[in-house]
C-alpha positions in Angstrom: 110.0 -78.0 27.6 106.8 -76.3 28.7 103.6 -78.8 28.6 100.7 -76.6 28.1 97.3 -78.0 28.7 94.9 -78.5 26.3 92.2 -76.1 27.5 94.6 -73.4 28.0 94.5 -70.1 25.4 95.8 -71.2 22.5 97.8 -67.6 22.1 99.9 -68.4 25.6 101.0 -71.4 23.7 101.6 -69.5 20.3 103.7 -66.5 22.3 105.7 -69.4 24.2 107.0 -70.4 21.0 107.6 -67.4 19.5 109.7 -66.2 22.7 111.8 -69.0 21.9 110.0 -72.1 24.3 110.1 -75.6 23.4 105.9 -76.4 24.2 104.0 -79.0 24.2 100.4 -79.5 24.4 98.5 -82.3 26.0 95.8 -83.0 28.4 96.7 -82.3 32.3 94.8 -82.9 35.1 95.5 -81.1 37.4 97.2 -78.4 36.6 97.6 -76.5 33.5 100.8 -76.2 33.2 103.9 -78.3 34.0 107.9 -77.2 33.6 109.8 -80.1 34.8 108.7 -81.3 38.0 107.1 -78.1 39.1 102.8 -78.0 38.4 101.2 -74.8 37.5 97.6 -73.4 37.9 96.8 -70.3 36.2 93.3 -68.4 37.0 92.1 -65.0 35.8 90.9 -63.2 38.8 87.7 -63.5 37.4 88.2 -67.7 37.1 89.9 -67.7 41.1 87.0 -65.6 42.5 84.0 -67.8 40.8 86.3 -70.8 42.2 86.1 -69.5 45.8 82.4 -69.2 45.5 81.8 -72.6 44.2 84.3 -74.2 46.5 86.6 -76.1 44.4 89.4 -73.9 44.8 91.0 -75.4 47.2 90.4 -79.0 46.6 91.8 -78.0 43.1 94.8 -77.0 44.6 95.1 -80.1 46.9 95.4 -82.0 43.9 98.0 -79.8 42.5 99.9 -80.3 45.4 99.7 -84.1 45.6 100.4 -84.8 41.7 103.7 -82.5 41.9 107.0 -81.6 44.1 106.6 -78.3 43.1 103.8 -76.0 42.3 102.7 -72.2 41.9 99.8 -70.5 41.2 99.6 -68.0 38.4 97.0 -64.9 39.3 96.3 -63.6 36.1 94.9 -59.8 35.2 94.8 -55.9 36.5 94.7 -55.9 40.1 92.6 -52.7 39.9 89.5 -55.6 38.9 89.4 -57.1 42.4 87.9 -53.7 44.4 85.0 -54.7 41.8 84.7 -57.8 42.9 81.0 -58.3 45.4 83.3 -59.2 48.3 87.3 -58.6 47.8 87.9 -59.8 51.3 86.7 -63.4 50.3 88.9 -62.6 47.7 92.0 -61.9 49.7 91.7 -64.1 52.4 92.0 -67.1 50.4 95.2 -65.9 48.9 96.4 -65.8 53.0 95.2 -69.2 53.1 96.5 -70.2 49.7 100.3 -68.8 50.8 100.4 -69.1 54.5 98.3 -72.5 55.4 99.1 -74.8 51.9 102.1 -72.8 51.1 101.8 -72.7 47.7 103.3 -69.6 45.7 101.3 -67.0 44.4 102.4 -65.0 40.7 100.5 -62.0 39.5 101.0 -61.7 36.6 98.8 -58.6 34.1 97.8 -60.5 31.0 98.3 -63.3 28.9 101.7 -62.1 27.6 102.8 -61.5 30.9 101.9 -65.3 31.7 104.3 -65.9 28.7 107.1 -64.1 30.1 107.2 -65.6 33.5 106.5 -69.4 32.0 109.7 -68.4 29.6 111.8 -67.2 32.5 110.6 -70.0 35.3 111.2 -72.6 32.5 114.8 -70.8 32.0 115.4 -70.8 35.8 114.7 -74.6 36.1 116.4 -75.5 33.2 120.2 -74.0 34.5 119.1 -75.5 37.7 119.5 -78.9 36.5 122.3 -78.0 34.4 120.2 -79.0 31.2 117.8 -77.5 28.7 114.6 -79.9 29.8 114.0 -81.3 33.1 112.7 -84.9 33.7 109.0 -85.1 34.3 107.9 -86.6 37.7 104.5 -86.3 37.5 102.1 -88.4 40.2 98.6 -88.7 39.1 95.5 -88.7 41.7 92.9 -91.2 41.3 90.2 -89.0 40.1 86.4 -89.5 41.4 83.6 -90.5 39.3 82.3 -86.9 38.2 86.2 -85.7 37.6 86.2 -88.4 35.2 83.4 -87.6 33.5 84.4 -83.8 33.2 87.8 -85.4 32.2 86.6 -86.9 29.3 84.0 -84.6 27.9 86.9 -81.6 28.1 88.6 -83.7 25.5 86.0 -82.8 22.6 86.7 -80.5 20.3 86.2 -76.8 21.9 84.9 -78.0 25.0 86.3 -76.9 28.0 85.5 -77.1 31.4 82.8 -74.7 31.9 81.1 -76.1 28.8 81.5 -79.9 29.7 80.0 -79.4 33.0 77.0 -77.5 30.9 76.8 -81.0 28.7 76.7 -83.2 31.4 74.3 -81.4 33.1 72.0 -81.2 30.1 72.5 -84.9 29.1 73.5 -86.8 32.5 75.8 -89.0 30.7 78.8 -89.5 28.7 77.1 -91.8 26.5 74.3 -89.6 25.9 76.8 -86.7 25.1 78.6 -88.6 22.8 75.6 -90.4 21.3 73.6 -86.6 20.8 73.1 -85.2 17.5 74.5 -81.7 16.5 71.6 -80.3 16.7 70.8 -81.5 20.1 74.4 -80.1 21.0 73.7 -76.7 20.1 71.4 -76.2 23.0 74.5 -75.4 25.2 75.1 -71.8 24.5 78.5 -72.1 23.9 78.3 -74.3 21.0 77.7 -73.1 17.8 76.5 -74.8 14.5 79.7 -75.2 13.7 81.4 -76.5 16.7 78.4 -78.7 17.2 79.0 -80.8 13.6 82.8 -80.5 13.7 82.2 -82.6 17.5 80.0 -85.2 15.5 82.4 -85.5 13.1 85.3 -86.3 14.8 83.2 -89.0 17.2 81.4 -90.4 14.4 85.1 -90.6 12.1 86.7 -93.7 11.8 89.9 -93.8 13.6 93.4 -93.8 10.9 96.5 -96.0 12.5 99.4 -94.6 11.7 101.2 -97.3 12.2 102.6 -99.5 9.1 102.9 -103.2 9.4 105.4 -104.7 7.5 
């Protein structure tokens, strides 16, 4: 079983299956991914370098390290990209910090297919390990501060991610006010359309269905 998060390119989950994966998707935090009781982080090189500059890689990688036994981080895209980057020794040194000082593994891997492949053959690897198909989940979460929360929850709306629910909370200060805005008054993030702003009403605004049946 491969428990994709819910933020993560939908086509990574779509080519897991189709290679044959058992996936699941669900909200993780942190971490995007998670094969048994190993925790995965997967950046762009684009994604890792903006996370250096705003200095939450590390303290995102902490995390990853306290919630699992195991972790890696997943490097994603042409290497050829990071000699474009405005400093590619920032860039470098905190993979030597990342490997040699927290000892967590680095992956490069080239696209998103390529993430596919090494999440189908890690997931294969740690199966036969355990001598089954799926490995028991030992998953320990971190009490999360205030404003991880409140990013937490937001990133749970409808084609919100977490780029976008740090833009929303920063327009609207609150939760509350986020949940209580109209679409209009949504669609003055950038990233949110007409249409993703009224299907993100909808669904607050819907009245929940139980599917439970009492008898």
């Amino acid at each position: 079983m491969i428990i994709v998060d819910v933020h993560e390119p939908r086509v990574i989950a779509e080519l897991l299956k189709e290679k044959g994966a058992k996936v699941e998707i669900k909200p993780l935090t942190p971490g995007d991914y998670i094969i048994g009781d190993l925790g995965i982080e997967r950046k762009s090189i684009g994604d890792f370098y903006r996370s250096i500059i705003r200095k939450r890689l590390f303290e995102q990688l902490s995390r990853l390290k306290e919630a699992y036994n195991r972790y890696i981080l997943i490097v994603e895209g042409d290497l050829s990209e990071i000699s474009l980057l405005e400093n590619p020794k920032v860039f470098w040194g905190a993979l030597i910090a990342i490997s040699l000082e927290m000892g967590i593994p680095v992956i490069f891997t080239p696209d998103l297919e390529g993430t596919a492949d090494f999440l189908i053959t890690l997931d294969k690897r740690l199966s036969e390990e355990r001598g089954q198909k799926a490995a028991l989940i030992r998953y320990k979460p971190k009490m999360l501060t205030e404003d991880e929360w409140k990013l937490f929850i937001v990133e749970s709306l409808p084609y919100v991610g977490p780029k976008t629910a740090e833009r929303l909370l920063e327009r609207f200060g609150t939760v509350r006010r986020i949940f209580n805005a109209s679409a209009v008054e949504l669609m003055s993030i950038p990233e949110i359309g007409e249409k993703k702003a009224r299907r993100i009403v909808e669904i607050l605004n819907s009245r929940f269905k139980s599917q439970r049946k009492l008898i």
